[in-house]
C-alpha positions in Angstrom: 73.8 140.7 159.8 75.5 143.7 158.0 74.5 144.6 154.3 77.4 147.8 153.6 77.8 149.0 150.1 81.0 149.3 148.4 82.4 150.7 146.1 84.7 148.5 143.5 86.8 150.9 140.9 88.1 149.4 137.4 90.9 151.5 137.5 91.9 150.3 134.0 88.4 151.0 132.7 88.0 154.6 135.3 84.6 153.1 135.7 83.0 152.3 139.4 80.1 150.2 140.3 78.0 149.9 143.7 78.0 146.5 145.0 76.3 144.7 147.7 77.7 142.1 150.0 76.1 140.2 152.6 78.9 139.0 155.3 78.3 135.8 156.4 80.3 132.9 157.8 78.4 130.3 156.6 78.8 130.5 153.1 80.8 127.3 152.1 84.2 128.1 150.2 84.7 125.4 147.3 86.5 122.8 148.2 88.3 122.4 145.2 89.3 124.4 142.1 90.0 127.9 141.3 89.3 130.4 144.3 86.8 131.9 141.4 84.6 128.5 141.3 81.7 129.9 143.3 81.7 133.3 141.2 80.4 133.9 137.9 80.2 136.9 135.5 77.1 138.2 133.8 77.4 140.0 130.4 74.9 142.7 128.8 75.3 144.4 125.7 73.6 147.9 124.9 71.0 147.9 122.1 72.8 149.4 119.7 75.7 146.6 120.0 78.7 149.7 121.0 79.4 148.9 124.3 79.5 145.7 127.1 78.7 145.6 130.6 79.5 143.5 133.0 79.1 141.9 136.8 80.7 139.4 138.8 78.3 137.8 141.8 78.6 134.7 144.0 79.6 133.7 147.3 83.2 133.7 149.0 83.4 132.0 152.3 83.0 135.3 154.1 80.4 136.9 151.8 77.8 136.5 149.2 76.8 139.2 146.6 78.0 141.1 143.5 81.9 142.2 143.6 81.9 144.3 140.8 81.2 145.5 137.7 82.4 147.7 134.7 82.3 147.9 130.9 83.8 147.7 127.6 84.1 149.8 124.7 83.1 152.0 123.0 82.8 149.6 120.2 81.8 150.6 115.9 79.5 147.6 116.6 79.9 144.3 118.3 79.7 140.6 116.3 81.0 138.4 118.9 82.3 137.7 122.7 84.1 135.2 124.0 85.9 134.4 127.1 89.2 132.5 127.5 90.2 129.8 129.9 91.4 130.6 133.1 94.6 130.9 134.6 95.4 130.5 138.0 98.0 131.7 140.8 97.3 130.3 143.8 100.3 132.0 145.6 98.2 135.4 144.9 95.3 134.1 144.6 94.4 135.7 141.9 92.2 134.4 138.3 93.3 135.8 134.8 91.4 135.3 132.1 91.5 137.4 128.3 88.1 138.6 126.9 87.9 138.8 123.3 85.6 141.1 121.9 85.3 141.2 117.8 84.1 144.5 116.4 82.7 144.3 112.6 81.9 148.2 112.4 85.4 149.8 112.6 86.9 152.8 110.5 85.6 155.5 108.7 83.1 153.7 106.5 82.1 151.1 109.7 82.9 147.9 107.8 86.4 146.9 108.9 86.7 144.6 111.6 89.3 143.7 114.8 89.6 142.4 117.5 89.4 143.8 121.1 91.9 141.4 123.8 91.3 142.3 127.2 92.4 140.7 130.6 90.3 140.4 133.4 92.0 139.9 136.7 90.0 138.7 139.6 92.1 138.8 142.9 90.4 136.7 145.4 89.8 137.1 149.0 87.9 135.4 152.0 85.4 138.2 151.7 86.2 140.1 148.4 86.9 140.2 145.2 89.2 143.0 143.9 88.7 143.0 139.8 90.8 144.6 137.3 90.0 144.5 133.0 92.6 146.1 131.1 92.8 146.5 127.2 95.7 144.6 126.3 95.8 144.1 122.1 93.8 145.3 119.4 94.3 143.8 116.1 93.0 144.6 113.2 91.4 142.3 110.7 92.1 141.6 106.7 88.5 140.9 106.6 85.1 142.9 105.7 82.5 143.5 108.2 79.7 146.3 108.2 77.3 147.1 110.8 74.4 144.5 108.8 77.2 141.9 108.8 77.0 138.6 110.9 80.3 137.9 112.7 81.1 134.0 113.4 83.7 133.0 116.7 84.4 129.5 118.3 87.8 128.9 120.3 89.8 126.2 121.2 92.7 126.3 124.1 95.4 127.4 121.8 93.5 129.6 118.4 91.0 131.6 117.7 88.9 131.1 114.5 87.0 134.6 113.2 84.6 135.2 110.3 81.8 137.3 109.1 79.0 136.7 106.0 80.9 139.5 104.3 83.9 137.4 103.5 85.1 134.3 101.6 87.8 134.1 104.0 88.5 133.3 107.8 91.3 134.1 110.2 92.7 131.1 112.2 94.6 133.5 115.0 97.0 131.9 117.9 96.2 133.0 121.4 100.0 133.2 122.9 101.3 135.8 120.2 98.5 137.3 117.9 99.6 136.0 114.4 97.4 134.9 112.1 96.6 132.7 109.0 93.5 132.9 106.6 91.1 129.9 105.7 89.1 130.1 102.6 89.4 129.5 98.9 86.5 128.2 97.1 86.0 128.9 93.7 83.6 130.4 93.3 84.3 132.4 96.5 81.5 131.6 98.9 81.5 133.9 102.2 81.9 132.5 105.9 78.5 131.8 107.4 78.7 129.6 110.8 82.0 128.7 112.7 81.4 125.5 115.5 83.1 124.2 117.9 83.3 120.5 119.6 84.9 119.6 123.2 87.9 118.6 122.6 89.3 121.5 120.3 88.2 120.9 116.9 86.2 123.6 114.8 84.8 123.6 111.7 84.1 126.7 109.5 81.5 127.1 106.8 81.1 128.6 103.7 78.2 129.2 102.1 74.3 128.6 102.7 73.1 125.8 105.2 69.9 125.2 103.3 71.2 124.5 99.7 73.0 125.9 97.3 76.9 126.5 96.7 78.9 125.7 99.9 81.4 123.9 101.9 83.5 123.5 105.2 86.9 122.7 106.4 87.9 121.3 110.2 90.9 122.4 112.2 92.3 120.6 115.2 93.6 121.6 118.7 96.6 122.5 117.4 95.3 124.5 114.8 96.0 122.5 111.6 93.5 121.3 108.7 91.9 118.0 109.4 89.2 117.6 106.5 87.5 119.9 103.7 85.0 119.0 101.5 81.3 120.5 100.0 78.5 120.9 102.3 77.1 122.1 105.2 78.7 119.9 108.3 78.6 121.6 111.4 80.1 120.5 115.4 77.9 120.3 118.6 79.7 121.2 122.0 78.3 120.1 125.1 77.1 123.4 126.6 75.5 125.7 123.9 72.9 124.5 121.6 73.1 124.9 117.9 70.3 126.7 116.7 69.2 125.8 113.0 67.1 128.9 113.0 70.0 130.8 112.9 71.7 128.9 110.1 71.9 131.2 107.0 
């Protein structure tokens, strides 16, 4: 059994990484779903929060290994990832997905924020996979950040919901065309602390202090319209990442 290295270049990033593949026969393909479902990407940011890295390693029914890597950025300083769903051709065979990456550090005095929409392209093979990231939008933000702010990000299928602790209001954004609306508008202004998602597309938004004091939360649906408001702290649980109260302002 071979071991060769390759070499995978991002031309859209002009960034290359040394994989390693094992070729080998008996790795099972999957016998359903995307031609992605046995590969998975690892993300690692640099210490100072300006830049993201990362890999994509698994198996293909040919191979097993790491396909890939490359990075994102440079960033004024990084409040939140997320990935979106997938999209898939099987005439190409080929995975899209967009990665949005929210920077709360931008400008000249670091303390305006946007957002970074890239696509990640993983064209699939029996051995290989062949990936592509490009930078496809950046939009900027009529909200404050800073590099001490705290940035908040859930998603469902069709919006995007955005904060930071340095602002009394949030941006509700739509995934297919980039326009925006702002939430907000309690009196007195109380800043955006914690933004949670559930399952099945609803997100709720908070303003203000979890552990007492002035503050409140409104919930969106799927489709991105209000469902309730009201004072207090609510927040929603999904069924794959814990909420952490230790992190609750």
């Amino acid at each position: 059994m071979t071991s060769p290295r390759i070499t995978a270049k991002l031309a859209t990033l002009s960034l290359s990484a040394i994989v390693f593949l094992t070729l080998s026969a008996a790795v099972p393909a999957s016998a359903s779903g995307p031609p992605d479902a046995t590969l998975f990407t690892t993300y690692n940011i640099t210490t100072t929060h300006t830049s993201v890295s990362f890999t994509v390693c698994g198996s293909l029914p040919g191979s097993s290994g790491c396909y890939g890597s490359g990075s994102l950025g440079p960033f004024g300083k990084v409040g939140a990832i997320i990935e979106g769903n997938q999209s898939v051709n099987l005439t190409t065979n080929t995975v899209t997905r967009d990665i949005y990456v929210l920077d709360i550090a931008t400008g000249t005095n670091s303390n305006g924020v946007a957002l970074f929409v890239y696509k990640k392209t993983d064209t699939i093979s029996s051995s290989f996979d062949t990936i592509a990231v490009t930078l496809i939008k950046t939009i900027s933000l009529p909200i404050m950040g800073g590099t001490s702010a705290l940035a908040s990000m859930a998603a469902n299928a069709k919006f995007l919901f955005i904060g930071t602790n340095q602002s009394p209001n949030a941006i509700i954004m739509k995934k297919s065309n980039f326009s925006f609306t702002g939430a907000g508008g309690f009196s007195p202004p109380i800043n955006v602390t914690g933004i949670t998602a559930d399952k099945y597309g609803y997100v709720t938004i908070n303003f203000g202090s979890f552990n007492g004091g002035e503050n409140g939360f409104y919930v969106f649906g799927p489709d991105g319209g209000g469902r309730e408001d009201g004072g207090g702290a609510s927040f929603m649980l999904s069924t794959d990442q814990a909420v952490l109260p230790s992190t609750l302002p």
